[in-house]
C-alpha positions as CSV (number, residue, x, y, z in Angstrom):
1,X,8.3,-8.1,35.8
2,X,6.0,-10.5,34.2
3,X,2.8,-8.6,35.1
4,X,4.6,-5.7,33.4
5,X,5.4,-7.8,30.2
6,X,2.1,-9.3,30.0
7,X,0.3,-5.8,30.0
8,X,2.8,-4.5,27.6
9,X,2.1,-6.7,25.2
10,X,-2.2,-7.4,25.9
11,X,-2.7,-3.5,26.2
12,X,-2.3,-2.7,22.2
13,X,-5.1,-5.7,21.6
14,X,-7.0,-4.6,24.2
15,X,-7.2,-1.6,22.6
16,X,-8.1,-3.2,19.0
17,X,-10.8,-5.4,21.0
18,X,-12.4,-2.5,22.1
19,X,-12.5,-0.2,19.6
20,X,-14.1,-2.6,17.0
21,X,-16.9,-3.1,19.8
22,X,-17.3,0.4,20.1
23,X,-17.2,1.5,16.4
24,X,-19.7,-1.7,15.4
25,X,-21.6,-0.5,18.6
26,X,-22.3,2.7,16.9
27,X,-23.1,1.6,13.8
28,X,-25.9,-1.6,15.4
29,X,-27.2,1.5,17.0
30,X,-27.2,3.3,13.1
31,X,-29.8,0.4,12.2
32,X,-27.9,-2.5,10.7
33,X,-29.3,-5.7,11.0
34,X,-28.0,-8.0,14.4
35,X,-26.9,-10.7,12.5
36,X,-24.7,-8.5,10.2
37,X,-23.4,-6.8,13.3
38,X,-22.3,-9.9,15.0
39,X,-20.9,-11.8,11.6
40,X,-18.8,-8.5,11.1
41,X,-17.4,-7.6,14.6
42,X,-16.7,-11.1,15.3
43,X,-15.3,-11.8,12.2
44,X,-12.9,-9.2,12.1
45,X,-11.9,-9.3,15.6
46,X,-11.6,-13.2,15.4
47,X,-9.1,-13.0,12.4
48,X,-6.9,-10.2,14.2
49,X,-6.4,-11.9,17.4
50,X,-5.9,-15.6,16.0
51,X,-3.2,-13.5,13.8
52,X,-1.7,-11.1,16.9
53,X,-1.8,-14.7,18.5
54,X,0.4,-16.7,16.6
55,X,3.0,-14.1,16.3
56,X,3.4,-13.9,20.1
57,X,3.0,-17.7,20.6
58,X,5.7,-18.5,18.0
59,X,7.7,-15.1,18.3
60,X,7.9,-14.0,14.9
61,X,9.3,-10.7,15.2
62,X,7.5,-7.0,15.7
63,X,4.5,-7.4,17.9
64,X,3.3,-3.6,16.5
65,X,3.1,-3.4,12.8
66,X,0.2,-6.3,12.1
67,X,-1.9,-4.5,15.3
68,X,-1.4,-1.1,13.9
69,X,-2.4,-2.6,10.1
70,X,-5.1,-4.4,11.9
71,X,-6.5,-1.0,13.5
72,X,-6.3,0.7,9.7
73,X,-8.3,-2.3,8.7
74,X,-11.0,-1.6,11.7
75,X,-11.3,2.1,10.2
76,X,-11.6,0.5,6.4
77,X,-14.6,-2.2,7.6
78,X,-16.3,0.4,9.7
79,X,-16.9,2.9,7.1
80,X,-17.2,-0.4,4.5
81,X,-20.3,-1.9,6.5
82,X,-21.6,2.0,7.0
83,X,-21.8,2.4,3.0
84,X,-22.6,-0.6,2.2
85,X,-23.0,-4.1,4.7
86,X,-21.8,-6.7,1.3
87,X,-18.6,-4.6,0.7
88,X,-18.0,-5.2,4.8
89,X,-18.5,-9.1,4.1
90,X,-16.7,-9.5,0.9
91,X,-13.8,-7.1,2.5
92,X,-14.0,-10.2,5.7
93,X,-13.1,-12.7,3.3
94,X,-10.7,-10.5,1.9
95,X,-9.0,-9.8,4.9
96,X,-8.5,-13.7,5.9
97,X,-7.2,-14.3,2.5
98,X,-4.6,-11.9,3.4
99,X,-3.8,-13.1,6.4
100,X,-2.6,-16.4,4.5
101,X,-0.5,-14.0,2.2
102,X,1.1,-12.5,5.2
103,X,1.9,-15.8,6.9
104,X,3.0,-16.9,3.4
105,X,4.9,-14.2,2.1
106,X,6.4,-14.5,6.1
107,X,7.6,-17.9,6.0
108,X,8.8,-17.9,2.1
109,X,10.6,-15.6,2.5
110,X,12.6,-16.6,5.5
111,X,13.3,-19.9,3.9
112,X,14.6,-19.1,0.2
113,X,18.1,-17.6,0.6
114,X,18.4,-16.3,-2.8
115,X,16.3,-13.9,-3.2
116,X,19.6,-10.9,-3.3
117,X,20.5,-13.2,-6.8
118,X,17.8,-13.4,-8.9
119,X,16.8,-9.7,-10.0
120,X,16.4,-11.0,-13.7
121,X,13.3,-12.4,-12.5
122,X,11.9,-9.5,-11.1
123,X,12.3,-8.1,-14.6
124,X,11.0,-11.1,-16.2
125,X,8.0,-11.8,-13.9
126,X,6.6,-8.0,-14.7
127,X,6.9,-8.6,-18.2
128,X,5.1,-11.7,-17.9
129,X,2.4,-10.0,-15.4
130,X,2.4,-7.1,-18.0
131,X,1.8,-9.5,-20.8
132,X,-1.2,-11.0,-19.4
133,X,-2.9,-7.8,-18.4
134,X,-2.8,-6.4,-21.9
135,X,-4.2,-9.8,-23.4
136,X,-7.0,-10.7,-20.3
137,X,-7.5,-7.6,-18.7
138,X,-10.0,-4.9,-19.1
139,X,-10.4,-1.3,-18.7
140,X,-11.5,0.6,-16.2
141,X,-11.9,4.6,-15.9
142,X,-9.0,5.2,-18.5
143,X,-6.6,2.1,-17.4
144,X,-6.5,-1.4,-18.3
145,X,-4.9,-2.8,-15.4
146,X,-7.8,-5.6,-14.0
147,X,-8.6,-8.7,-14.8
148,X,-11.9,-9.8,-14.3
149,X,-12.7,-13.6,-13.0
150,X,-16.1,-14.2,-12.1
151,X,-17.8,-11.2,-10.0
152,X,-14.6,-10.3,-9.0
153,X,-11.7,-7.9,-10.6
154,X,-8.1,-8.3,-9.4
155,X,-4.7,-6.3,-10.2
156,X,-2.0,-8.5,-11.5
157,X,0.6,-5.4,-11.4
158,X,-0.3,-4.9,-7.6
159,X,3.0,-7.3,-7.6
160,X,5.3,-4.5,-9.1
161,X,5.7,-2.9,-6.0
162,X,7.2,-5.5,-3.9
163,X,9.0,-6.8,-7.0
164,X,10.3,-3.0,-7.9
165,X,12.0,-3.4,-4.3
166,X,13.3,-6.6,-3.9
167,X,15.3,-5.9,-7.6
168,X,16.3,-2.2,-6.1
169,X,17.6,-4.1,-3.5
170,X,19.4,-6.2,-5.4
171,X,21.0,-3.5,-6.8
172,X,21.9,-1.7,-3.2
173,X,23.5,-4.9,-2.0
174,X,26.0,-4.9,-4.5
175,X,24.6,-8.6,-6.0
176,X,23.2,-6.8,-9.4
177,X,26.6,-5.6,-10.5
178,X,28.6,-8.8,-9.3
179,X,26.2,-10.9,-11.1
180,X,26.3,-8.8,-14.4
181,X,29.9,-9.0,-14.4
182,X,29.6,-13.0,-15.1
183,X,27.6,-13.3,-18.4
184,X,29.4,-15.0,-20.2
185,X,31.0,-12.8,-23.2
186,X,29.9,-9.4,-22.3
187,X,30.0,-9.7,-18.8
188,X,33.4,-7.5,-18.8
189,X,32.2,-5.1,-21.6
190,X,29.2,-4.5,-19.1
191,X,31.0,-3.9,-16.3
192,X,32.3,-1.1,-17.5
193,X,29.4,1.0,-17.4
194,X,27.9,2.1,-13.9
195,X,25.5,-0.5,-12.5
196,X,23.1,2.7,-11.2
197,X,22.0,2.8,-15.6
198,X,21.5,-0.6,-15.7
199,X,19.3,-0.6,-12.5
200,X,18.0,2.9,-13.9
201,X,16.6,0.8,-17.2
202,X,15.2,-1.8,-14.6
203,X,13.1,0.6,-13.0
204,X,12.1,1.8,-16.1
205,X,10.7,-1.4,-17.3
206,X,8.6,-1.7,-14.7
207,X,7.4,2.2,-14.8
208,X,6.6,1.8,-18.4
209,X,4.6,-1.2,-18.4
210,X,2.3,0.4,-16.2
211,X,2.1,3.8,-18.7
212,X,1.4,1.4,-21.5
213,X,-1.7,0.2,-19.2
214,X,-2.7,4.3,-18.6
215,X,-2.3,3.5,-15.2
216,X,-0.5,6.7,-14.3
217,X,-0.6,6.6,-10.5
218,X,1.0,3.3,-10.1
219,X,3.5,4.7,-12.0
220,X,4.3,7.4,-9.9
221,X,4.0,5.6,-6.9
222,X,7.2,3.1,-8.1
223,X,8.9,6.2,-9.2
224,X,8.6,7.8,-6.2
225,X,10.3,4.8,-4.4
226,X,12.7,5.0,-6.7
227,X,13.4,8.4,-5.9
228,X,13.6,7.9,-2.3
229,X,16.1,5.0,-2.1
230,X,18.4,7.2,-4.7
231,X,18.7,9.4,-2.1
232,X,18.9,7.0,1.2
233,X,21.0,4.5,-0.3
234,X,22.9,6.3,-2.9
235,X,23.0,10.2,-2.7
236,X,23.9,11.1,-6.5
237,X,22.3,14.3,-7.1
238,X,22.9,14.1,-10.7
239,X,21.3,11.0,-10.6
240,X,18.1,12.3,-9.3
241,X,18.2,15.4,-11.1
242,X,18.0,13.2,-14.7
243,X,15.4,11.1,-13.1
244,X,13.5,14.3,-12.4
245,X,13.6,15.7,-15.5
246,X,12.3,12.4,-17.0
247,X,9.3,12.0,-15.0
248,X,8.7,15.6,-16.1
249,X,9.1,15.1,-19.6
250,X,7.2,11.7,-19.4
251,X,4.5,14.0,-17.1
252,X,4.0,16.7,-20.0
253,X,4.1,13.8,-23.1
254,X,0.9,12.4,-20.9
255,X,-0.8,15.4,-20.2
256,X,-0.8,16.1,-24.0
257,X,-1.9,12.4,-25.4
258,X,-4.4,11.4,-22.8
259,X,-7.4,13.0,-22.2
260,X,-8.0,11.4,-18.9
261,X,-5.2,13.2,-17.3
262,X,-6.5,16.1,-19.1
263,X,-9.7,15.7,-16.9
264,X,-8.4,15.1,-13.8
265,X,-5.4,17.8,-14.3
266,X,-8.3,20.2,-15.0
267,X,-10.5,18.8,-11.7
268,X,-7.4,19.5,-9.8
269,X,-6.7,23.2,-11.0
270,X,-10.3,24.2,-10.9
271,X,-13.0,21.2,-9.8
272,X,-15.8,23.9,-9.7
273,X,-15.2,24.9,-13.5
274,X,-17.0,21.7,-14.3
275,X,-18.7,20.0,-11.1
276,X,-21.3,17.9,-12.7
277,X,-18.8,15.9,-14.9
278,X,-14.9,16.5,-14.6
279,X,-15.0,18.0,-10.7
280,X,-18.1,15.6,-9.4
281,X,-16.3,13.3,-7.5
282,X,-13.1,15.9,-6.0
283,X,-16.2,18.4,-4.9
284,X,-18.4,15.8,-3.2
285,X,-15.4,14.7,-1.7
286,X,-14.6,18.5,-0.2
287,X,-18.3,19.2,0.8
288,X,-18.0,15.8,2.5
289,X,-14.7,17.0,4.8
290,X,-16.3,20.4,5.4
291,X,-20.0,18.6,6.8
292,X,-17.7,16.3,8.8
293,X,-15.8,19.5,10.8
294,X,-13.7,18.5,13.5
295,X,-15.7,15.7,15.3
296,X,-18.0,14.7,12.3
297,X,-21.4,13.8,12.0
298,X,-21.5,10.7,13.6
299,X,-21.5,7.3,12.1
300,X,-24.7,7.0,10.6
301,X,-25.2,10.9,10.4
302,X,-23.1,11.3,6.9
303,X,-24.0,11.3,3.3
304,X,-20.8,9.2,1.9
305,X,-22.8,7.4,-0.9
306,X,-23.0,10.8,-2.9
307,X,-19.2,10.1,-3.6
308,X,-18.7,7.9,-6.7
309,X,-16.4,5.0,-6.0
310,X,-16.5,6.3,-2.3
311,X,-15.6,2.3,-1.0
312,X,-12.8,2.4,-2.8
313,X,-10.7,5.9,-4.2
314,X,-12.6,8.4,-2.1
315,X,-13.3,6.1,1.7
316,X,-11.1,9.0,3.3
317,X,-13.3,11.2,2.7
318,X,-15.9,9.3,3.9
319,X,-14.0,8.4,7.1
320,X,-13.3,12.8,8.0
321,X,-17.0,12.9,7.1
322,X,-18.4,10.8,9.9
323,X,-15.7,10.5,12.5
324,X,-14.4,14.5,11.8
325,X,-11.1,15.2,11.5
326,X,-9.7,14.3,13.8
327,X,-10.4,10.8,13.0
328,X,-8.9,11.7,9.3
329,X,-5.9,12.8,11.7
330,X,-6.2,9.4,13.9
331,X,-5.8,7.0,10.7
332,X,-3.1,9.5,8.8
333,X,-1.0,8.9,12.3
334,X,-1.9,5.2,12.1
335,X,0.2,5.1,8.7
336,X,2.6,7.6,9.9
337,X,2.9,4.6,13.2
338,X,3.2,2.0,10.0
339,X,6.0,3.5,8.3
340,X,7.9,4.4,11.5
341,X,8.1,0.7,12.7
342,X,9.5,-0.6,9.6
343,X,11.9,2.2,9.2
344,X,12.8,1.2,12.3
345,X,13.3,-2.4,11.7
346,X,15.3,-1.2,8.6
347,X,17.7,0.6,10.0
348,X,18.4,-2.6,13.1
349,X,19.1,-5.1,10.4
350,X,22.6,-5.2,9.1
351,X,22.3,-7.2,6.1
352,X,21.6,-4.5,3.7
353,X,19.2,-6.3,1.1
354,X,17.1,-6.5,3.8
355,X,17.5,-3.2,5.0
356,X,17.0,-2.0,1.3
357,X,13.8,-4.1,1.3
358,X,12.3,-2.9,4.3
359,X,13.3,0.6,3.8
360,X,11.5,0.4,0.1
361,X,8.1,-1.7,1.2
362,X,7.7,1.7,4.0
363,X,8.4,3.9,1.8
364,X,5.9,2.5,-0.9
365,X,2.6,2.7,2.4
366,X,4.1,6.4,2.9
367,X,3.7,7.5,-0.6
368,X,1.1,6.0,-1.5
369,X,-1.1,7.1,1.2
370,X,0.4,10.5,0.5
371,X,-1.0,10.3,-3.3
372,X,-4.3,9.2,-2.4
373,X,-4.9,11.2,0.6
374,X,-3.5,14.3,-1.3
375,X,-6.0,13.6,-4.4
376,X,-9.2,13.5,-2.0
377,X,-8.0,16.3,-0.5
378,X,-7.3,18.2,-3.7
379,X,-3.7,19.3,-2.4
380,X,-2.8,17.2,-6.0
381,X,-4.6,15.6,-8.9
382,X,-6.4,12.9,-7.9
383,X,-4.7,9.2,-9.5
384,X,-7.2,6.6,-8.4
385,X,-4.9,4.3,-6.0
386,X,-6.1,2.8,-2.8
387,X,-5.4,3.7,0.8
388,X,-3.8,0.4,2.0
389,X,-5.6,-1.7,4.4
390,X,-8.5,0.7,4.6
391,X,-10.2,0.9,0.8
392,X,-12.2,-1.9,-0.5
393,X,-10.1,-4.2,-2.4
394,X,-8.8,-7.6,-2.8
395,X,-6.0,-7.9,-4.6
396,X,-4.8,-4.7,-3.2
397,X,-5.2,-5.5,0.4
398,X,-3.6,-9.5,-0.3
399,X,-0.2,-7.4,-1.9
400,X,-0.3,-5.2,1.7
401,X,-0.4,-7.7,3.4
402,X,1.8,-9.9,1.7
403,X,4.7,-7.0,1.7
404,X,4.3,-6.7,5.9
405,X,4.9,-10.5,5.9
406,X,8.1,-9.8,4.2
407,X,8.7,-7.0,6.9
408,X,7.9,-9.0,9.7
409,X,10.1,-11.8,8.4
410,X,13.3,-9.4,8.8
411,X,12.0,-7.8,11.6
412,X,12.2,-12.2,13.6
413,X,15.8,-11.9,12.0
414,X,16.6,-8.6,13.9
415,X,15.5,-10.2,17.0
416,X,17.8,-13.1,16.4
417,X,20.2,-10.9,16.4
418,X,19.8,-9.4,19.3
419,X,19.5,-12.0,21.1
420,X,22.9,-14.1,20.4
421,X,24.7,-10.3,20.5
422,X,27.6,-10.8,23.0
């Protein structure tokens, strides 16, 4: 029974192990320098066992979701160090920070207990993040949402989508309404109204900071988790009826005011109409999928670098160039792997903040692989987010992270569970 165990557990890192030797195989073979190929295979593979390590030693819950993030990362460094070696290295450091957020996020969230209580500051701390963005940051391709510090450029309002959650959750668990109920004064005249408006404004806060910033994808993103724990956690059809017809009003008020959703609204419709300005990036991206067929051309073989911001918005395409489709395929049933874990640890908890929470951080790595995916793809216009754990970024890949800590941490409670069950 042991022996059984042991391989049942060393098998999936086996697995990790060698596919990082293979894929960084390939691309020494491509040319890259041995130094670089040693820094980056054992720098990657060195951070994702110490990590798989410590979980098993100290048993802290699922023993799947960091190994199947680990392998999305694999797919994101490969294709990283084939574009461009320094993106690779930076993405290393990158990485290890996250690992830090993970363990953090893990820990402080299994030791502060209030966490169901204080959904004011949720609203408070986007304001603040908000605030500081529109003084500090600086624009980028249509959206001020970055602030620059040195050579590096982070996202403040990555945040909003764990703290979108953890205030819907609040909400879910009945602790929003109970706590409105006590304000002093008003507390009863509030309690008259239904808490789902009050939590509707909340979400709305958050949402509309982000239009303010242009940054329309984000936006959609936290309104489609929105959308989806409406209909898990509270089935009001009416309720997601008015929500639909808001996002389509707020939709059409956009289209008409911004000539960046203009561009990419026309790229989507017709990228050929315009293919050396509007459509560039959307039709090097589809004559990248179509060289790649169903195998691709081998690492090494590809063009990526025609795609503009191909480390980052467009590495998808660069991924179904080299490794084919099926490798698209392989890292679409990674995420599809991702979201099914957590689900699953969702639905074993019984406390139902945390179900609420877990449930919310898989359905924000579903969706938003869904928009990003579906905008290299062309299936719908293109919104600029990352694909988590794969697309160059820091402060992206830290928040990832950081929100599977917070899933591991209830996924240790479950276990607890289980084990003092009569």
């Amino acid at each position: 029974m042991f022996a059984k165990l042991t391989k049942s557990v060393t098998f999936p890192a086996l697995m990790l192990v060698l596919a990082n030797i293979l894929a960084f195989g390939l691309l020494f073979m491509f040319g890259m320098s041995q130094l670089e190929a040693i820094y980056i295979i054992f720098g990657t593979l060195a951070l994702f066992i110490i990590m798989y390590s410590l979980i098993l030693y100290f048993k802290l819950g699922d023993k799947y979701i960091m190994l199947i993030s680990a392998m999305l990362v694999t797919f994101g460094i490969i294709m990283l160090t084939r574009i461009d070696p320094h993106f690779a290295s930076l993405q290393i450091g990158w990485v290890a920070i996250s690992i830090g957020g993970f363990f953090g996020a893990y820990f402080i969230y299994k030791a502060v207990k209030i966490w169901k209580n204080i959904w004011w500051v949720y609203i408070a701390a986007t304001i603040v993040l908000f605030i500081i963005t529109m003084i500090f940051g600086i624009e980028i391709n249509g959206a001020r949402r970055w602030i620059r510090i040195g050579n590096f450029t982070m996202q403040p309002l990555e945040l909003m989508r764990i703290m979108l959650v953890m205030f819907l959750a609040c909400y879910y668990s009945g602790h929003f309404k109970s706590n409105l109920s006590r304000i002093p004064g008003i507390g009863k005249f509030l309690n008259k109204i239904p808490a789902k408006y009050y939590a509707m404004l909340g979400v709305y806060v958050f949402i509309g900071s982000l239009i303010m910033q242009r940054e329309w994808g984000t936006s959609l993103l936290l309104f489609g988790i929105y959308m989806l724990m409406i209909f898990v956690f509270e089935p009001d059809w009416k309720l997601l009826a008015l929500n639909a017809g808001i996002a389509v009003a707020g939709a059409m008020l956009g289209y008409m005011n911004l000539f960046h959703i203009q561009t990419r609204f026309a790229a989507w419709v017709d990228p050929w109409a315009d293919v050396a300005r509007g459509g560039f990036q959307i039709t090097q991206s589809l004559f990248a999928i179509s060289a790649g067929g169903y195998f691709g051309t081998g690492i090494g073989n590809g063009a990526p670098t025609h795609i503009p911001e191909v480390h980052s918005d467009f590495i998808f395409a660069a991924i179904c160039e080299e490794l084919g489709i099926f490798g698209g395929v392989a890292v679409i049933l990674l995420f599809f792997l991702l979201c099914y874990r957590c689900f699953k640890i969702a639905i074993q908890t019984k406390d139902t903040f945390n179900k609420a929470v877990a449930f919310g951080i898989a359905a924000g790595y579903g969706l938003q692989t869904f928009i990003i995916i579906g905008g290299v793809i062309n299936f719908i216009p293109l919104t600029g987010i990352t694909l988590p754990f794969v697309s160059y970024g820091g402060s992206s890949m830290v928040v990832s992270f950081a929100a599977l800590g917070i899933v591991q941490a209830i996924s240790s409670g479950n276990s607890r569970e289980r084990r003092v069950a009569p």
